[in-house]
PDB file of N, CA, C and O in Angstrom:
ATOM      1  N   UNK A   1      17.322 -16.453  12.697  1.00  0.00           N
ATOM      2  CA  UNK A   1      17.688 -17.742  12.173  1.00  0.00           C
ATOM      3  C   UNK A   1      17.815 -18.794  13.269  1.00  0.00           C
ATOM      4  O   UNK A   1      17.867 -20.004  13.046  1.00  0.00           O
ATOM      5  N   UNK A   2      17.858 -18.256  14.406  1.00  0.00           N
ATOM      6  CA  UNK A   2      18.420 -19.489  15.495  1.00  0.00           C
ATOM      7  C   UNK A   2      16.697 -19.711  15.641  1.00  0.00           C
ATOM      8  O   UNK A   2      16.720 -20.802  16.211  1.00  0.00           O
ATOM      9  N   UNK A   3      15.596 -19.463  15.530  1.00  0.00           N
ATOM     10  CA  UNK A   3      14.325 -20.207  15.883  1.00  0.00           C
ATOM     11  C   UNK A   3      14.046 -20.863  14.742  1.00  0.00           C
ATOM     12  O   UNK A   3      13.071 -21.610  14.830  1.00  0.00           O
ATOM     13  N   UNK A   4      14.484 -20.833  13.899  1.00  0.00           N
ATOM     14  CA  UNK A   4      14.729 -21.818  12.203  1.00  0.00           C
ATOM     15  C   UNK A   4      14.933 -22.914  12.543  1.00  0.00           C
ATOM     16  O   UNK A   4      14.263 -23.938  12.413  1.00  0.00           O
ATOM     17  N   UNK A   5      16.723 -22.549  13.396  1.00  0.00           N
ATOM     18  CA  UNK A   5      17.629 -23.952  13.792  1.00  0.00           C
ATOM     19  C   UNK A   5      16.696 -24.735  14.680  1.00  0.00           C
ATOM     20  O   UNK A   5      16.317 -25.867  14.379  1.00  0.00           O
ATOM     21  N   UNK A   6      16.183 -23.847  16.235  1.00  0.00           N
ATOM     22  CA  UNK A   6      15.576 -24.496  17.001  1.00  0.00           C
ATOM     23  C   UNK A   6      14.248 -25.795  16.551  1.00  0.00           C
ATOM     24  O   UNK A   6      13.997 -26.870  17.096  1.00  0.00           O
ATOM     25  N   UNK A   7      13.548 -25.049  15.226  1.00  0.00           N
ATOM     26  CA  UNK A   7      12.248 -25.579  15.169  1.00  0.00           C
ATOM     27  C   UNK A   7      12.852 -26.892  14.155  1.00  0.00           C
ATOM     28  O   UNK A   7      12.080 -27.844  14.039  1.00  0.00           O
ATOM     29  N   UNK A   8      13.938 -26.961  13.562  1.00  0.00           N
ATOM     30  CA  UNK A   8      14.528 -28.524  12.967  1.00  0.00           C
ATOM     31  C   UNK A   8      15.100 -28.843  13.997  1.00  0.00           C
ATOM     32  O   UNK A   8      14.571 -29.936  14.202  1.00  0.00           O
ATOM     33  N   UNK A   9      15.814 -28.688  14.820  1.00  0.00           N
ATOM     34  CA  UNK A   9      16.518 -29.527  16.175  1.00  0.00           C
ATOM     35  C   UNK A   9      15.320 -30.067  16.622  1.00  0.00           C
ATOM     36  O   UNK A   9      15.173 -31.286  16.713  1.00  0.00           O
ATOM     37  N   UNK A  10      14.253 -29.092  16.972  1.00  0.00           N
ATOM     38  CA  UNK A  10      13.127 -30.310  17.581  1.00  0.00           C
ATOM     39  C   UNK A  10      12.095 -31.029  16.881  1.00  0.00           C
ATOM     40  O   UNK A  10      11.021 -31.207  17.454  1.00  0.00           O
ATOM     41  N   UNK A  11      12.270 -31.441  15.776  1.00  0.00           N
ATOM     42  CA  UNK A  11      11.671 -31.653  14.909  1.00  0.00           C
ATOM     43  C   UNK A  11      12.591 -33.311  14.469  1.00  0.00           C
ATOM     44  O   UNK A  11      12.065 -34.373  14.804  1.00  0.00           O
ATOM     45  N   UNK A  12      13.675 -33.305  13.871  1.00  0.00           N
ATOM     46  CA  UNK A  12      14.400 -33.857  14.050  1.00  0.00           C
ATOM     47  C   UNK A  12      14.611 -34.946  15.526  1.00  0.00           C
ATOM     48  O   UNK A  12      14.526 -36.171  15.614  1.00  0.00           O
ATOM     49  N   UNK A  13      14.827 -34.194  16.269  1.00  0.00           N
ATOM     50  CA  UNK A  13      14.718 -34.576  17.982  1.00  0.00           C
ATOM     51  C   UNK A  13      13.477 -35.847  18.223  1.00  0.00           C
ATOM     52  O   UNK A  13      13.653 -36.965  18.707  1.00  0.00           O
ATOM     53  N   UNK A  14      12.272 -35.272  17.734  1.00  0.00           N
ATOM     54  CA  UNK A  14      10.947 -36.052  17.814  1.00  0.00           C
ATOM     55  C   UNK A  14      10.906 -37.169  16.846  1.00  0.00           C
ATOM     56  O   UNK A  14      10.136 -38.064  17.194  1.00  0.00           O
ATOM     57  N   UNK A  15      11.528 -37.367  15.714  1.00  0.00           N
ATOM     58  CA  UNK A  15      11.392 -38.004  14.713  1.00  0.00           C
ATOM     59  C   UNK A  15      12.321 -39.182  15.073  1.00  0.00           C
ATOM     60  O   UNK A  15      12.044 -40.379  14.990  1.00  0.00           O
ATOM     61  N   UNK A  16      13.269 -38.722  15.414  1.00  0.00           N
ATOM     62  CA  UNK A  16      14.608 -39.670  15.841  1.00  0.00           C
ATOM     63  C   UNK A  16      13.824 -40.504  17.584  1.00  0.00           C
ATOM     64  O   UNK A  16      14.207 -41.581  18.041  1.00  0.00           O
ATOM     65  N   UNK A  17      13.247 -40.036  17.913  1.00  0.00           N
ATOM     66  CA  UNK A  17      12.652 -40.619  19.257  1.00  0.00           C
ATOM     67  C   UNK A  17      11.321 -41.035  19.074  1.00  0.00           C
ATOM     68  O   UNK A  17      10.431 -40.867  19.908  1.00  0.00           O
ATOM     69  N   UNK A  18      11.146 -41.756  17.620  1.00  0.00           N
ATOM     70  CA  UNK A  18       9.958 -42.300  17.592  1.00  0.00           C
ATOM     71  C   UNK A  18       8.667 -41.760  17.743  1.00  0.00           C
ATOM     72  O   UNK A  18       7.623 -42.406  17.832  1.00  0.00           O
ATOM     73  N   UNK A  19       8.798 -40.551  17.767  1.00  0.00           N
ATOM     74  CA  UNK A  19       7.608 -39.920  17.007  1.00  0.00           C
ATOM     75  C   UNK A  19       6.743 -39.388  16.218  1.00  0.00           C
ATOM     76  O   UNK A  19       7.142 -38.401  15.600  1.00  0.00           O
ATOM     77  N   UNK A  20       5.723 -39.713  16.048  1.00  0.00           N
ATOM     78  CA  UNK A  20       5.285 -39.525  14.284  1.00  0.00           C
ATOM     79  C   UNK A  20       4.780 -37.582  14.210  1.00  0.00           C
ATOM     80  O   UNK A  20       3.950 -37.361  15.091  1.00  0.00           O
ATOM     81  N   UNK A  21       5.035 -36.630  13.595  1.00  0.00           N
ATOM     82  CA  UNK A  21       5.183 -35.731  13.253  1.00  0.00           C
ATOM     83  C   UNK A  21       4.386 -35.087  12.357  1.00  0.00           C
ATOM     84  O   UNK A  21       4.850 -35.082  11.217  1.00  0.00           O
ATOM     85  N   UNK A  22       3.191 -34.467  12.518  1.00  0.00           N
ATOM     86  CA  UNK A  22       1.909 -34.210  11.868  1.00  0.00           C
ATOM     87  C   UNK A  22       2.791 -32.559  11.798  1.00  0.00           C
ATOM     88  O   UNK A  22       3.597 -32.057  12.581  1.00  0.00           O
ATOM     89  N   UNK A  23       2.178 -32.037  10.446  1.00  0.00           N
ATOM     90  CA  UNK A  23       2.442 -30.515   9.949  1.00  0.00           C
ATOM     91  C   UNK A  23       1.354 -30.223   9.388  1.00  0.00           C
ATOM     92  O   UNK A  23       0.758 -30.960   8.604  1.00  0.00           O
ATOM     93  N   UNK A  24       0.806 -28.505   9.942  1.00  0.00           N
ATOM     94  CA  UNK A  24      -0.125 -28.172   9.478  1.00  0.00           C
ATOM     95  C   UNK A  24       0.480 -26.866   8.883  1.00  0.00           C
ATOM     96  O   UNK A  24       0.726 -26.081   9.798  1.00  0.00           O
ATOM     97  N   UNK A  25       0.818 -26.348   7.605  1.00  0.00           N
ATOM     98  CA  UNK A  25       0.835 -25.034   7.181  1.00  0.00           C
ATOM     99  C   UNK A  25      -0.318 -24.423   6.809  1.00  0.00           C
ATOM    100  O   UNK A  25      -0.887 -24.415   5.718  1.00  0.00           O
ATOM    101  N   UNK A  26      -0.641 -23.832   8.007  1.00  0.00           N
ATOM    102  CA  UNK A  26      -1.554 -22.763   7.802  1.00  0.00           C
ATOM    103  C   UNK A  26      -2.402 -21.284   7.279  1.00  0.00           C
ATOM    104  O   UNK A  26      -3.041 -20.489   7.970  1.00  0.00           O
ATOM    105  N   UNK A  27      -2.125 -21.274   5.778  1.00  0.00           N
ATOM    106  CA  UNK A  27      -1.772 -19.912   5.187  1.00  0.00           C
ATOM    107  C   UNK A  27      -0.667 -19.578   5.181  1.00  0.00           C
ATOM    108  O   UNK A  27      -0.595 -18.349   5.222  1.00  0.00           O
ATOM    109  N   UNK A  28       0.326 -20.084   5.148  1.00  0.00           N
ATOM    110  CA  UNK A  28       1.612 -19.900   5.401  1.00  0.00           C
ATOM    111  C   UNK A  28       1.970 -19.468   3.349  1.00  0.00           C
ATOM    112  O   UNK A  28       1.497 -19.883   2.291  1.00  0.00           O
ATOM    113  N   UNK A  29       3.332 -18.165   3.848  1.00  0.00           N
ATOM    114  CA  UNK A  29       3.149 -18.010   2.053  1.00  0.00           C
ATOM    115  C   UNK A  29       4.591 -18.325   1.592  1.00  0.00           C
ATOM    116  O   UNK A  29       4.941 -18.367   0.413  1.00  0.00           O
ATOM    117  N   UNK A  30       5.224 -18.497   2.444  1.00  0.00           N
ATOM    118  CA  UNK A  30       6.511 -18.041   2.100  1.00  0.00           C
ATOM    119  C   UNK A  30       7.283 -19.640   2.140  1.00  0.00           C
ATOM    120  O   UNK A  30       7.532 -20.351   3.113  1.00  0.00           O
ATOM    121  N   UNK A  31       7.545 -19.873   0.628  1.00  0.00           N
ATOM    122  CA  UNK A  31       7.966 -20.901   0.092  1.00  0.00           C
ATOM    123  C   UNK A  31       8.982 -21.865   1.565  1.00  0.00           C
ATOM    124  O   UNK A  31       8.860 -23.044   1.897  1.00  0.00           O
ATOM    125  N   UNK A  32       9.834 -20.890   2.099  1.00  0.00           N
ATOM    126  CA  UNK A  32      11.009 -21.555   2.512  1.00  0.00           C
ATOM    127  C   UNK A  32      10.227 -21.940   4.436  1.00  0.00           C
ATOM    128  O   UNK A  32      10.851 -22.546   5.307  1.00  0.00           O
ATOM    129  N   UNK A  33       9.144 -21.507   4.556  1.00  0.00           N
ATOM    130  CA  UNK A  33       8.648 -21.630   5.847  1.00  0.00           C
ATOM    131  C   UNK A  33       7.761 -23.295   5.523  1.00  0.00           C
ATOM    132  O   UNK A  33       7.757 -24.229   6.325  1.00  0.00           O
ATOM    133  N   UNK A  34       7.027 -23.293   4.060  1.00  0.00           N
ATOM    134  CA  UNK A  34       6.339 -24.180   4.239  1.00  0.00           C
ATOM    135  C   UNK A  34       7.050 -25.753   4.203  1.00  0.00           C
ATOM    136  O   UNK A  34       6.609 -26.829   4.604  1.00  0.00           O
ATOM    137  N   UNK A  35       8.736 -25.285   3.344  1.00  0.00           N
ATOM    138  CA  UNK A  35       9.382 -26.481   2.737  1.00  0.00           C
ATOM    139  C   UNK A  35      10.170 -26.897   4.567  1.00  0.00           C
ATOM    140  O   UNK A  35      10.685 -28.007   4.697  1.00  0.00           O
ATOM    141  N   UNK A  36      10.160 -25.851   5.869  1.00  0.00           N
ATOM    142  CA  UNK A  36      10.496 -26.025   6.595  1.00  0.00           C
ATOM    143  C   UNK A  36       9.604 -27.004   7.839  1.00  0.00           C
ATOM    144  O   UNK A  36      10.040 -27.613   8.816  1.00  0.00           O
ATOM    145  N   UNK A  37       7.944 -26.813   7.218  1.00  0.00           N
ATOM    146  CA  UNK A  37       6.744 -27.270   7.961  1.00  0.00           C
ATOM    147  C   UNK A  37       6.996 -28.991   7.223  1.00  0.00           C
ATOM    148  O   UNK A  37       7.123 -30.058   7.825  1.00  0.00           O
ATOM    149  N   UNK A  38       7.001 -28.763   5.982  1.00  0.00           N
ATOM    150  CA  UNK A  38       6.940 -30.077   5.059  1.00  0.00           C
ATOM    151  C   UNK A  38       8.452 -31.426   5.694  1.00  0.00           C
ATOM    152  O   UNK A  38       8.441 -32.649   5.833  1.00  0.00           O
ATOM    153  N   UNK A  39       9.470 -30.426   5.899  1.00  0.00           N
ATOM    154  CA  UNK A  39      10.453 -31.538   6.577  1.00  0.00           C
ATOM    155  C   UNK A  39      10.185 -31.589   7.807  1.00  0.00           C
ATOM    156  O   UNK A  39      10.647 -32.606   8.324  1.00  0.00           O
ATOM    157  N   UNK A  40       9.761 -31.077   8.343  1.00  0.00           N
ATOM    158  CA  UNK A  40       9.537 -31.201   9.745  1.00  0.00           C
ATOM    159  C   UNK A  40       8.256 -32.752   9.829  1.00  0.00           C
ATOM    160  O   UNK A  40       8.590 -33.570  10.686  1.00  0.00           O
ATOM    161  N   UNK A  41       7.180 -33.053   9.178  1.00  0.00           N
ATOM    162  CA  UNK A  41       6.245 -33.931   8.900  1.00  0.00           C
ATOM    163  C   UNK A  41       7.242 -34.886   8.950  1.00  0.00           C
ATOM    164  O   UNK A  41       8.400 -34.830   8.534  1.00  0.00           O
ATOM    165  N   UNK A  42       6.504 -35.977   9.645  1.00  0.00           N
ATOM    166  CA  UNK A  42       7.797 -37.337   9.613  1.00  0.00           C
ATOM    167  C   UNK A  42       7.620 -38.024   8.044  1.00  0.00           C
ATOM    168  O   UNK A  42       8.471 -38.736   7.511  1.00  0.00           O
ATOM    169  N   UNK A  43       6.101 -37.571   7.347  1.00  0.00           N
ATOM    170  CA  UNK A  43       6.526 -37.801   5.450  1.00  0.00           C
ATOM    171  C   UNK A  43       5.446 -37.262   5.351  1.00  0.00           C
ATOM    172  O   UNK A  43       4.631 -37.172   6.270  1.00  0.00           O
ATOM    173  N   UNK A  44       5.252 -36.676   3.800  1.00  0.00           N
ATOM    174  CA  UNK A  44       4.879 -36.112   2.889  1.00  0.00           C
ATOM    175  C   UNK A  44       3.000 -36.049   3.161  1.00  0.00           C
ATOM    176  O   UNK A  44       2.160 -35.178   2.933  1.00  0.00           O
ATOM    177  N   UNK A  45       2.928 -37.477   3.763  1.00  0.00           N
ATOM    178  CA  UNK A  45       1.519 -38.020   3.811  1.00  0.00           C
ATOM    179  C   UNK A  45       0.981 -37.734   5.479  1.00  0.00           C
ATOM    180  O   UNK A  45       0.015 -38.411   5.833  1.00  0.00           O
ATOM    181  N   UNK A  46       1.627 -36.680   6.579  1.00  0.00           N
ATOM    182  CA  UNK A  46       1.648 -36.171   7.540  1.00  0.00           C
ATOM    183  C   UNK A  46       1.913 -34.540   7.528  1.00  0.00           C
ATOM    184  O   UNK A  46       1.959 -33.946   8.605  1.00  0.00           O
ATOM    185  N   UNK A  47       2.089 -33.828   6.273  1.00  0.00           N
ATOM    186  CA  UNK A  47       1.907 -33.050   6.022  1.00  0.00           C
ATOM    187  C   UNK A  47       0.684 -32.346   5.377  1.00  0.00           C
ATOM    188  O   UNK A  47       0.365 -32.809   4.282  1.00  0.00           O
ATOM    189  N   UNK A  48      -0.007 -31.390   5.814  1.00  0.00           N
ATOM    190  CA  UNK A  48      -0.803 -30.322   5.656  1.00  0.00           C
ATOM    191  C   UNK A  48      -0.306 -28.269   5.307  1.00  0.00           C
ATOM    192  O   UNK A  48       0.085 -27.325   5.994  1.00  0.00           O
ATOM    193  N   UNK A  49      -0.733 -28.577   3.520  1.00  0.00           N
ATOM    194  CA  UNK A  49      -0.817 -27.033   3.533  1.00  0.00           C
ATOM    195  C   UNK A  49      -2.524 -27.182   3.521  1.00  0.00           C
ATOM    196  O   UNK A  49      -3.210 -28.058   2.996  1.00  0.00           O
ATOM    197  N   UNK A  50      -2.956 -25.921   4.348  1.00  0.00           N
ATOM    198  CA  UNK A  50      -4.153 -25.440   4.296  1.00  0.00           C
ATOM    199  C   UNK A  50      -4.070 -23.649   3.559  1.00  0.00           C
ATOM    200  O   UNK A  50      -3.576 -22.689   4.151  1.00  0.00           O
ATOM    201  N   UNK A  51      -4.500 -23.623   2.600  1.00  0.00           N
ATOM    202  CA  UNK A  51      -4.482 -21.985   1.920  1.00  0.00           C
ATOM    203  C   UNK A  51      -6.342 -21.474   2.333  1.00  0.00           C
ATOM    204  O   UNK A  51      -6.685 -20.403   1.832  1.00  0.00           O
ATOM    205  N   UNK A  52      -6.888 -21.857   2.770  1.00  0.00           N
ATOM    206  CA  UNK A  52      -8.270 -21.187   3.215  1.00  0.00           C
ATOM    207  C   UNK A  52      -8.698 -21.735   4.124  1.00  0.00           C
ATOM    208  O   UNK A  52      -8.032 -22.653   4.601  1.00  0.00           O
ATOM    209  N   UNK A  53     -10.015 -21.369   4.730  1.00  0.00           N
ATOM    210  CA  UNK A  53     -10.202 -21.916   6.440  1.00  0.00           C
ATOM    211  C   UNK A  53     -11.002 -23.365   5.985  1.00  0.00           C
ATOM    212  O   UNK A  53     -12.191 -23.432   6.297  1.00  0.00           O
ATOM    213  N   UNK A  54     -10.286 -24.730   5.131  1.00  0.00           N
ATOM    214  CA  UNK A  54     -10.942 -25.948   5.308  1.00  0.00           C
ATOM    215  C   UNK A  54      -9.930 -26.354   6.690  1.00  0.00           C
ATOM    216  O   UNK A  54     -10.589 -27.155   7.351  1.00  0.00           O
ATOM    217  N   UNK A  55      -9.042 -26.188   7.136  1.00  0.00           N
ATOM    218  CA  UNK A  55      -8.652 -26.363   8.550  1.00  0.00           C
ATOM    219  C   UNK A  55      -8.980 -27.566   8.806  1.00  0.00           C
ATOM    220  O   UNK A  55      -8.116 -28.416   9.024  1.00  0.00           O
ATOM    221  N   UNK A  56     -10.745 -27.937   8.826  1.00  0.00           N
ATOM    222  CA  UNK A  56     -11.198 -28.777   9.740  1.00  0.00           C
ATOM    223  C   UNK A  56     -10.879 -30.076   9.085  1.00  0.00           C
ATOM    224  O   UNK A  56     -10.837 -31.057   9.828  1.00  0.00           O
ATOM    225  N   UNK A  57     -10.593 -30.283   7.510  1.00  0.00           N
ATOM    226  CA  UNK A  57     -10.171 -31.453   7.083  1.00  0.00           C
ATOM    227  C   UNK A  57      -8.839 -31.749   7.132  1.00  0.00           C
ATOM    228  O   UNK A  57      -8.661 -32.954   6.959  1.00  0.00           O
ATOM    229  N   UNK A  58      -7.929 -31.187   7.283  1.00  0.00           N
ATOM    230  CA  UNK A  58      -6.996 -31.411   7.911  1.00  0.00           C
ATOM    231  C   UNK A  58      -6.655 -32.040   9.115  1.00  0.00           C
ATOM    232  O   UNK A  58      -5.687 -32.786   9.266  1.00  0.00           O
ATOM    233  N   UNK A  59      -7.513 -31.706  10.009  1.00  0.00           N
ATOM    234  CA  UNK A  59      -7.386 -31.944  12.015  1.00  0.00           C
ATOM    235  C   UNK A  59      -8.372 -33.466  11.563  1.00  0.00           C
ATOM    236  O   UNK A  59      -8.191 -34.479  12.239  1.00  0.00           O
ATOM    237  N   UNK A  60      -9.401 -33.491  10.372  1.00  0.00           N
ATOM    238  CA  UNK A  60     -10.212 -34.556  10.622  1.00  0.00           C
ATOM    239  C   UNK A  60      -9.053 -36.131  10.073  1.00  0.00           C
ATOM    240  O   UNK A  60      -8.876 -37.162  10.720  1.00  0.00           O
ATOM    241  N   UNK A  61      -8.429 -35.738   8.627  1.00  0.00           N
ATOM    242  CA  UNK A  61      -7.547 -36.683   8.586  1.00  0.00           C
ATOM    243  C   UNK A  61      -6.874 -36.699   9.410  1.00  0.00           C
ATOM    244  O   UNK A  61      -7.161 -37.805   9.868  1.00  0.00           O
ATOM    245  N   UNK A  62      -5.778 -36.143  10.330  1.00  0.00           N
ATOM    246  CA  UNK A  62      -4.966 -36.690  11.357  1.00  0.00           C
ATOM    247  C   UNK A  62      -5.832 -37.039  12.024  1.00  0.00           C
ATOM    248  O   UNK A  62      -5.211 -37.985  12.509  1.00  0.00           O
ATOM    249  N   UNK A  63      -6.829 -37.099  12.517  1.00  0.00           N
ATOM    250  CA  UNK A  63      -7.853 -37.960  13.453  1.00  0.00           C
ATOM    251  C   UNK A  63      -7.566 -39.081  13.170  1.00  0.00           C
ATOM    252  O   UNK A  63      -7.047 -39.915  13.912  1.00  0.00           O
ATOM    253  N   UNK A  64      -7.901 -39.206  11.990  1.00  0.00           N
ATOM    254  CA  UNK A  64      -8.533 -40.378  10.912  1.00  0.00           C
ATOM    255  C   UNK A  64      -7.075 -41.130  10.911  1.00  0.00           C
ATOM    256  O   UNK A  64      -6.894 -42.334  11.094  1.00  0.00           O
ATOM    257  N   UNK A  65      -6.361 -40.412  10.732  1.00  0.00           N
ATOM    258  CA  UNK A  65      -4.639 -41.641  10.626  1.00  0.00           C
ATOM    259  C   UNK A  65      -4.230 -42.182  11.873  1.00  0.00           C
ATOM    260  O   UNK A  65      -3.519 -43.178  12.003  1.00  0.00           O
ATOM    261  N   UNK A  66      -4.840 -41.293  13.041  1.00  0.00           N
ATOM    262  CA  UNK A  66      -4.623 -41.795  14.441  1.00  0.00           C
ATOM    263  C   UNK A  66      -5.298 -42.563  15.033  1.00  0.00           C
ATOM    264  O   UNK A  66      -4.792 -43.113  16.011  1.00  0.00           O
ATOM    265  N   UNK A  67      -6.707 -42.882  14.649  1.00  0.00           N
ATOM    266  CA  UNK A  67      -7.322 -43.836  15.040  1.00  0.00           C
ATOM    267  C   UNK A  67      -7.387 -45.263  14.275  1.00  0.00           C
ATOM    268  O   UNK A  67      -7.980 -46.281  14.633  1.00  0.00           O
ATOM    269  N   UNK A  68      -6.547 -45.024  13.034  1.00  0.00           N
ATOM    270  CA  UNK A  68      -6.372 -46.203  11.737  1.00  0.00           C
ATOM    271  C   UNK A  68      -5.041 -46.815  12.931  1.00  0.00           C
ATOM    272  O   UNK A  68      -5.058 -47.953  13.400  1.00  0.00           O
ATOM    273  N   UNK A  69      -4.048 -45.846  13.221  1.00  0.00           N
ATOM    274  CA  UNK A  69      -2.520 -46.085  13.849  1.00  0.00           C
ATOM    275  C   UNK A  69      -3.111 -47.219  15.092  1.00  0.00           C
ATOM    276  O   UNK A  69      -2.940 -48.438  15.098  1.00  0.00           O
ATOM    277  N   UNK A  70      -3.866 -46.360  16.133  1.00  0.00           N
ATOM    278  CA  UNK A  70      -4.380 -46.889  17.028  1.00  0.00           C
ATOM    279  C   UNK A  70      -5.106 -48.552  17.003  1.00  0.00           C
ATOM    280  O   UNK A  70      -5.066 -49.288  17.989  1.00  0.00           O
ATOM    281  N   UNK A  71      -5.531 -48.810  16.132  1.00  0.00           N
ATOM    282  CA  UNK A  71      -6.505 -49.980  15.980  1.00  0.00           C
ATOM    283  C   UNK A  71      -5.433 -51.076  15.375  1.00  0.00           C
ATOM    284  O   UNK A  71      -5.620 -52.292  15.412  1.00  0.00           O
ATOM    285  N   UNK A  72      -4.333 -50.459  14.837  1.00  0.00           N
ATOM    286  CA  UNK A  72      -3.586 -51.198  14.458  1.00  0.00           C
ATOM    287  C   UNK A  72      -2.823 -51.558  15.598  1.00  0.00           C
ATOM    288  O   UNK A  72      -2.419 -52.668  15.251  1.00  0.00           O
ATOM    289  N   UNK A  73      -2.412 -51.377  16.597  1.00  0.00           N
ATOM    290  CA  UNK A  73      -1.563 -51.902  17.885  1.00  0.00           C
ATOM    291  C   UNK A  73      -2.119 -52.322  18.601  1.00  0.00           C
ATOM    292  O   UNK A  73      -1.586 -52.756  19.622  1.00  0.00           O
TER     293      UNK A  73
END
């Protein structure tokens, strides 16, 4: 349980220090790991479940939100 605590302390930690927080659940099955990946995402729309190997659309939207982020500053 203390690498539970650890992975919201830094999660939390990053969010609070202005950083935006991309989650990828990767085949992940177990309800309480993914709802742990999903808060960890700084929102809903920075979160990724992937259940089969499309992977690559996942990594391609966070591209895609980082270079939208980027052009905007």
């Amino acid at each position: 349980m203390q690498a539970r605590r650890n992975f919201s302390d830094l999660c939390t930690y990053a969010k609070n220090n202005g950083v935006i927080v991309y989650s990828i659940a990767f085949q992940v099955r177990s309800g309480r790991d993914q709802n742990d990946m999903r808060a960890c995402a700084t929102s809903d729309a920075q979160f990724y479940n992937v259940e089969d190997l499309d992977i690559a659309s996942a990594f391609a939207s966070i591209a895609a939100d980082l270079t939208q982020l980027r052009l905007s500053r």
